[in-house]
C-alpha positions, 0 to 999 in steps of 0.5 A: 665815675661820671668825672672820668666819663667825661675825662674819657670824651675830652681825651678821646676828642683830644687825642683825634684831633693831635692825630688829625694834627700829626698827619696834617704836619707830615702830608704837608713836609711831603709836599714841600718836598716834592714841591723842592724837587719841582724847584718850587720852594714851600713854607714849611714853617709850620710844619716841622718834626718839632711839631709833631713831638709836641702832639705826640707828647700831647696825645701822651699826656691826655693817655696817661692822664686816663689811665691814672685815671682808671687806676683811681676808678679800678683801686675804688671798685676794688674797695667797694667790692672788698667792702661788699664782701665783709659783713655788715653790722646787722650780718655780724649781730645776727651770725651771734646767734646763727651764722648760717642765717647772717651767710644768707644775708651776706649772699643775697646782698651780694646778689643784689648789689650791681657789681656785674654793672659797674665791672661791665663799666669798668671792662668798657673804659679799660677799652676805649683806653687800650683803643686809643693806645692802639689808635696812637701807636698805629698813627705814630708808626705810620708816621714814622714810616712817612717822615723817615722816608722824607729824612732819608730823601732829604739827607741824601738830596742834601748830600748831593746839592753840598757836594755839587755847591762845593764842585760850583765853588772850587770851579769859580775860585780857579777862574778867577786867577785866569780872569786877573791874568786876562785883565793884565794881559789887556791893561798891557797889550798895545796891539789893537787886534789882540787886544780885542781877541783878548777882551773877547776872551775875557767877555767869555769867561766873565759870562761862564764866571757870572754864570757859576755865580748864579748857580752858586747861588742857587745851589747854596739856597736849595741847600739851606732849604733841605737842610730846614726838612732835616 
């Protein structure tokens, strides 16, 4: 008993600190969000869904662990109450000779014994550990609610940036056909006036190209970034 006692208070230590550890993950995955929806990118690379399955499983672990644990301590108490009940080698020798006299015995053995203590015990363990299945599931659904509130964001927002990055990419691969029809047209033209208007014609929309490149690149790399929150 005093081996569970103790199994009890690392399991309930145990326990807090993977819940503590749980909702650390999920508060920080929410900020990374809301730090990408201010354009400021977050390390997250500590905080992921996966490491909130690997403390959940850890909670898991130490919970089922506790309740083998009671089945042992309730599957002891049973035998010893069982036990208890039968009588004694003295008891069975003097029911030879009067069986209500061995009854008396049996009884005020009986009354003597702590059982009334030891099932007060084993009713307070059973508790702590209906507790801490309450305390989990309580987190685990709190923080259910919370990460599937970021995934539906994020998915949606992703969904956006890609259909937005490929409009970008549609949009720089139809100029370059312009831009090369540019470059011949200026490789040919002798007029020095046309030529120039041509060239400022091909300054402009190099600016607009080298422009779209950019936020090309800065769409694809938000992409990436939300694609890590999924």
């Amino acid at each position: 008993m005093a081996d569970f006692d103790t199994q009890i208070k690392e399991s309930q230590a145990q326990v807090a600190e993977a819940q503590a550890k749980i909702s650390a993950i999920t508060s920080r995955i929410e900020e990374a969000r809301s730090k990408l929806d201010q354009g400021v990118t977050l390390d997250v690379e500590n905080a992921t869904l996966e490491d909130v399955n690997k403390h959940t499983d850890l909670m898991n672990a130490n919970i089922a662990e506790l309740i083998m644990g009671l089945d042992d301590v309730t599957a002891g108490f049973s035998a010893e109450f069982a036990e208890m009940r039968s009588k004694t080698g003295m008891e069975s020798f003097i029911g030879i000779f009067s069986s209500a006299k061995a009854e008396s015995m049996r009884q005020e053995r009986m009354r003597s014994a702590s059982v009334d203590d030891k099932l007060q015990d084993l009713i307070s363990k059973s508790d702590v550990i209906v507790k801490l299945l309450q305390g989990q599931l309580d987190v685990l659904t709190t923080q259910r609610t919370r990460v599937e509130g970021n995934l539906a964001g994020t998915l949606t927002e992703r969904e956006e940036t890609v259909g937005a990055l490929e409009a970008v990419r549609a949009e720089v691969a139809g100029m370059d056909p312009k831009i090369i029809e540019l470059e011949n047209k200026i490789s040919v033209e002798q007029d020095a006036a046309a030529r120039t208007k041509l060239e400022t014609e091909l300054a402009t929309l190099n600016a607009q190209y080298n422009a779209l490149v950019q936020d090309e690149q800065v769409k694809l790399a938000k992409s990436q970034t939300l694609e890590r929150y999924i």
